[in-house]
RODO-2510 file (C-alpha; in nm, 4 decimals, decimal comma):
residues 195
     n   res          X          Y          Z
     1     x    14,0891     7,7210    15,0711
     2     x    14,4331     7,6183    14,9676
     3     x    14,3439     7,4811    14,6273
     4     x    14,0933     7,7723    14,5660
     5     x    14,3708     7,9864    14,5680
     6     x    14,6271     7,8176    14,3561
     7     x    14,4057     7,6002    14,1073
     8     x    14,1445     7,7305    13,8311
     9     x    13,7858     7,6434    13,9479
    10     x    13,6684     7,3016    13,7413
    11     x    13,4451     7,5207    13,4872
    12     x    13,7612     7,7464    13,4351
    13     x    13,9473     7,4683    13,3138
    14     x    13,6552     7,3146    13,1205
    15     x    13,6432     7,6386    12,9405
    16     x    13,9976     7,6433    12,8626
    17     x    14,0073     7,3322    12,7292
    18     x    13,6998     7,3808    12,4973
    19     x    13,8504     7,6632    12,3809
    20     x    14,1848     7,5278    12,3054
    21     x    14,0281     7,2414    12,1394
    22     x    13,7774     7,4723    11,9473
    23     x    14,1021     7,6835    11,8765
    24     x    14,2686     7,3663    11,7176
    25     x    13,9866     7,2419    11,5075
    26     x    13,9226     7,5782    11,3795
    27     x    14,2894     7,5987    11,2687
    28     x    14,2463     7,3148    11,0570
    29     x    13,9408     7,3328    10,9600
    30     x    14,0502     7,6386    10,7749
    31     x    14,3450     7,5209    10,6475
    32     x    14,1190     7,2331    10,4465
    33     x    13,8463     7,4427    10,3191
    34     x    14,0367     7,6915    10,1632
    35     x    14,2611     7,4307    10,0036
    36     x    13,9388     7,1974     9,8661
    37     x    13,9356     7,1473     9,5049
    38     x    13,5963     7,3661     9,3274
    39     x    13,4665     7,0158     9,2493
    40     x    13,4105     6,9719     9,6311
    41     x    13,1306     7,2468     9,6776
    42     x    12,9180     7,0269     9,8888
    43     x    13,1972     6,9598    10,1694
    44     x    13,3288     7,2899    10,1081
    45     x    12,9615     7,4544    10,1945
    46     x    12,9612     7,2270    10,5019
    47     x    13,3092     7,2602    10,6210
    48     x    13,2719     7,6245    10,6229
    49     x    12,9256     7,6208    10,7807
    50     x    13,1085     7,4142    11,0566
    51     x    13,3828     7,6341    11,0663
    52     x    13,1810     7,9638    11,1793
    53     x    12,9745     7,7226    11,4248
    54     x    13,2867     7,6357    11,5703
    55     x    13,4120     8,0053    11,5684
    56     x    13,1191     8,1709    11,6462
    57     x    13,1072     7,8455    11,9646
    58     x    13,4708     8,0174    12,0439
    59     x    13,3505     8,3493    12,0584
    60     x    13,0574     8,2939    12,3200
    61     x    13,2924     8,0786    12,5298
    62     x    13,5513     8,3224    12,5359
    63     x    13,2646     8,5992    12,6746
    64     x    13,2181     8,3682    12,9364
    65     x    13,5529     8,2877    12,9999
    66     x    13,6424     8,6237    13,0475
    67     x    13,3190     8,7460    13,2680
    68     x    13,4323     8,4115    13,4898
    69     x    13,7662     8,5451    13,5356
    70     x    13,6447     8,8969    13,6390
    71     x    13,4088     8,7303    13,8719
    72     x    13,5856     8,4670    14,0626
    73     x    13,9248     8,4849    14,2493
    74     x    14,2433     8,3938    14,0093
    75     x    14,5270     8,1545    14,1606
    76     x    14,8628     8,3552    14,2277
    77     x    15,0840     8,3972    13,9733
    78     x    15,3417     8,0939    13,8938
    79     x    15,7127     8,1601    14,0624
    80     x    15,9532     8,3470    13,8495
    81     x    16,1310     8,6274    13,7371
    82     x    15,9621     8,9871    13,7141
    83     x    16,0134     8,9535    13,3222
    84     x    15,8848     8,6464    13,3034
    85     x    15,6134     8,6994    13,4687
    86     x    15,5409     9,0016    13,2854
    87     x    15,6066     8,8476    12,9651
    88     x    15,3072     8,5587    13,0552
    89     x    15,0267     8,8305    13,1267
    90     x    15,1513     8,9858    12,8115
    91     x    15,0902     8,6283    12,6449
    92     x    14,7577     8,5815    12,8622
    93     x    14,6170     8,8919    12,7355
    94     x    14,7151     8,8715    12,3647
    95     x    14,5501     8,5051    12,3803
    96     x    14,2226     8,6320    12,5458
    97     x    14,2666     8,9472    12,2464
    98     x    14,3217     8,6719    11,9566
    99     x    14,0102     8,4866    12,0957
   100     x    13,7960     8,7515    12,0444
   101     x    13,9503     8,9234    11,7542
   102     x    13,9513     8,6122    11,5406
   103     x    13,5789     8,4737    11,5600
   104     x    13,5358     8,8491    11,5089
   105     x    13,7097     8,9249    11,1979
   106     x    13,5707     8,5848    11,0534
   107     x    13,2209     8,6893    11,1379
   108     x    13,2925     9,0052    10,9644
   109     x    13,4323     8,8939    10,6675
   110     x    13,1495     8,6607    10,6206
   111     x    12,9076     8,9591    10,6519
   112     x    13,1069     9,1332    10,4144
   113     x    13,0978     8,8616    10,1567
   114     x    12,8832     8,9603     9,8208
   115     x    12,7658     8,5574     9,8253
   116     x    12,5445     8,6580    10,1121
   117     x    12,5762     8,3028    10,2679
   118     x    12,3672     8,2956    10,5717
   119     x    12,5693     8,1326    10,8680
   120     x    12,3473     7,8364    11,0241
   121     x    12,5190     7,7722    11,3592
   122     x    12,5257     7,3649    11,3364
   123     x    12,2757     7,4056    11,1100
   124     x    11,9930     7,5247    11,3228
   125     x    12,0444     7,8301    11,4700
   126     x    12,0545     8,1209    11,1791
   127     x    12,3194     8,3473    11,2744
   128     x    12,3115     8,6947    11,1803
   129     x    12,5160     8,8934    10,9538
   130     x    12,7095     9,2402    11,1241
   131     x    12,4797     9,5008    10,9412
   132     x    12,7738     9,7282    10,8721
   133     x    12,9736     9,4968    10,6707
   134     x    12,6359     9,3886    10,5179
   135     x    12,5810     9,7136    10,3731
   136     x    12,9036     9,7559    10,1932
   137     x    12,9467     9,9102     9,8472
   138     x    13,2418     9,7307     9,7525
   139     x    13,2456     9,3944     9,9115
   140     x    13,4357     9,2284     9,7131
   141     x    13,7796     9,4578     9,8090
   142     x    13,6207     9,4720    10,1829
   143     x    13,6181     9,0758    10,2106
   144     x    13,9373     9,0588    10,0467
   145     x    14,1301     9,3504    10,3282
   146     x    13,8802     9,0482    10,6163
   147     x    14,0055     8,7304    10,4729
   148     x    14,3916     8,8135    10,4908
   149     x    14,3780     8,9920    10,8442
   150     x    14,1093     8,6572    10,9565
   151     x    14,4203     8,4538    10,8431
   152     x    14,7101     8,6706    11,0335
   153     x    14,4982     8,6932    11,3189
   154     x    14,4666     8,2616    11,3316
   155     x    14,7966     8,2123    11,2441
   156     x    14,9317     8,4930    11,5324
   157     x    14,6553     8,2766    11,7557
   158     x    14,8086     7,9310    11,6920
   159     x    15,1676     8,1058    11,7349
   160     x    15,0663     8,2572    12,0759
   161     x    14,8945     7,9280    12,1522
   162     x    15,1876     7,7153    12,1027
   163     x    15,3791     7,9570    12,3033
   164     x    15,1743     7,9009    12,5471
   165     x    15,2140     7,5084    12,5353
   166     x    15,6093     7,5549    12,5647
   167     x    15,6057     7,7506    12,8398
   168     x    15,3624     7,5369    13,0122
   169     x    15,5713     7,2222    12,9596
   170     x    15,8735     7,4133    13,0568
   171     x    15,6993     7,4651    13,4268
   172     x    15,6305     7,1220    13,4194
   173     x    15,9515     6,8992    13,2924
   174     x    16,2101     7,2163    13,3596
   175     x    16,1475     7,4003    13,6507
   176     x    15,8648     7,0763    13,8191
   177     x    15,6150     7,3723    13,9545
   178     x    15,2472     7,2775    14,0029
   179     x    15,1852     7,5604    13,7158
   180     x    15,0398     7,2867    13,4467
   181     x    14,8667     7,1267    13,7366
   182     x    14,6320     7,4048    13,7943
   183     x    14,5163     7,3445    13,4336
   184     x    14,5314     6,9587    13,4294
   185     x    14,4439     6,8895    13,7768
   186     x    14,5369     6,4994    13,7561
   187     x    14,9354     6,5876    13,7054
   188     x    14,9357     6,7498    14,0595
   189     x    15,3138     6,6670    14,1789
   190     x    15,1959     6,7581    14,5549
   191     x    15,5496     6,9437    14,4843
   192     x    15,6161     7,1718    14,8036
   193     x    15,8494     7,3910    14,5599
   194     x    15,6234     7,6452    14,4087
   195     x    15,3167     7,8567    14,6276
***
């Protein structure tokens, strides 16, 4: 009962992980393709057919993440300060926002695209494109306006998720809390100083 209440259930943390990881690879993922050289269509074409697999992967694990969260009993909040405390569910929520938003606006923007590139999700599964984006006039200005708020939004994601990182290594070498513990159940200190 004890653990249940201030450790993440083993699937929780699986799908944090896999997201994080996803997260990461998507990162730089995009930071390759859209630096490749024109003479590298073939790896470009594949890299960004990866890419949306990987994003569109993020965006049906984050779904779940978030209908396992409403569905199963959270730990208690990590010790601290009011603000600080405030200021980490303000962090929590813009992460689970970004995680959404992101795979989102990507999927958009490739619906939007006048190339009309289906998106083969690890190159079986056709994915569709978002009808309304589809049926644009101007797609070219409309993918354009997509690819620049896809890149704020990943950039603002990494940010948030780095922020993330610090603060979780502060709990750990700074204030020596179980906090990173509940996430990486193999640190646990079995340190009485935290709930």
């Amino acid at each position: 009962m004890e653990r249940q209440h201030n450790s993440y259930s083993r699937f929780a943390v699986l799908l944090h992980w896999a997201i994080a990881l996803l997260i990461f690879c998507l990162l730089g993922l995009g930071i390759v393709m859209t630096r490749l050289p024109e003479k590298e269509i073939a790896l470009m074409f594949k890299l960004y057919q990866l890419h949306k697999s990987l994003g569109i992967s993020v965006l049906l694990l984050s779904i779940i993440r978030l209908l396992w969260r409403f569905s199963t009993k959270q730990p208690v909040a990590a010790p601290g300060l009011k603000l600080e405390q405030r200021m980490a569910k303000i962090a929590h929520i813009s992460l689970y926002i970004l995680a959404f938003l992101t795979p989102l606006l990507g999927w958009a923007l490739v619906s939007a695209s006048p190339y009309n590139i289906p998106t083969l999700i690890f190159g079986v599964v056709e994915w569709p494109h978002i009808s309304f984006f589809a049926a644009l006039d101007n797609k070219e200005a409309a993918e354009s306006i997509l690819s620049k708020i896809h890149e704020i939004a990943a950039f603002t994601l990494l940010f948030l998720a780095l922020l993330h990182m610090g603060a979780a290594l502060r709990h750990h070498f700074v204030l020596k809390d179980n906090t990173v513990s509940r996430m990486i159940p193999f640190l646990n200190r079995n340190n009485k100083s935290g709930p």
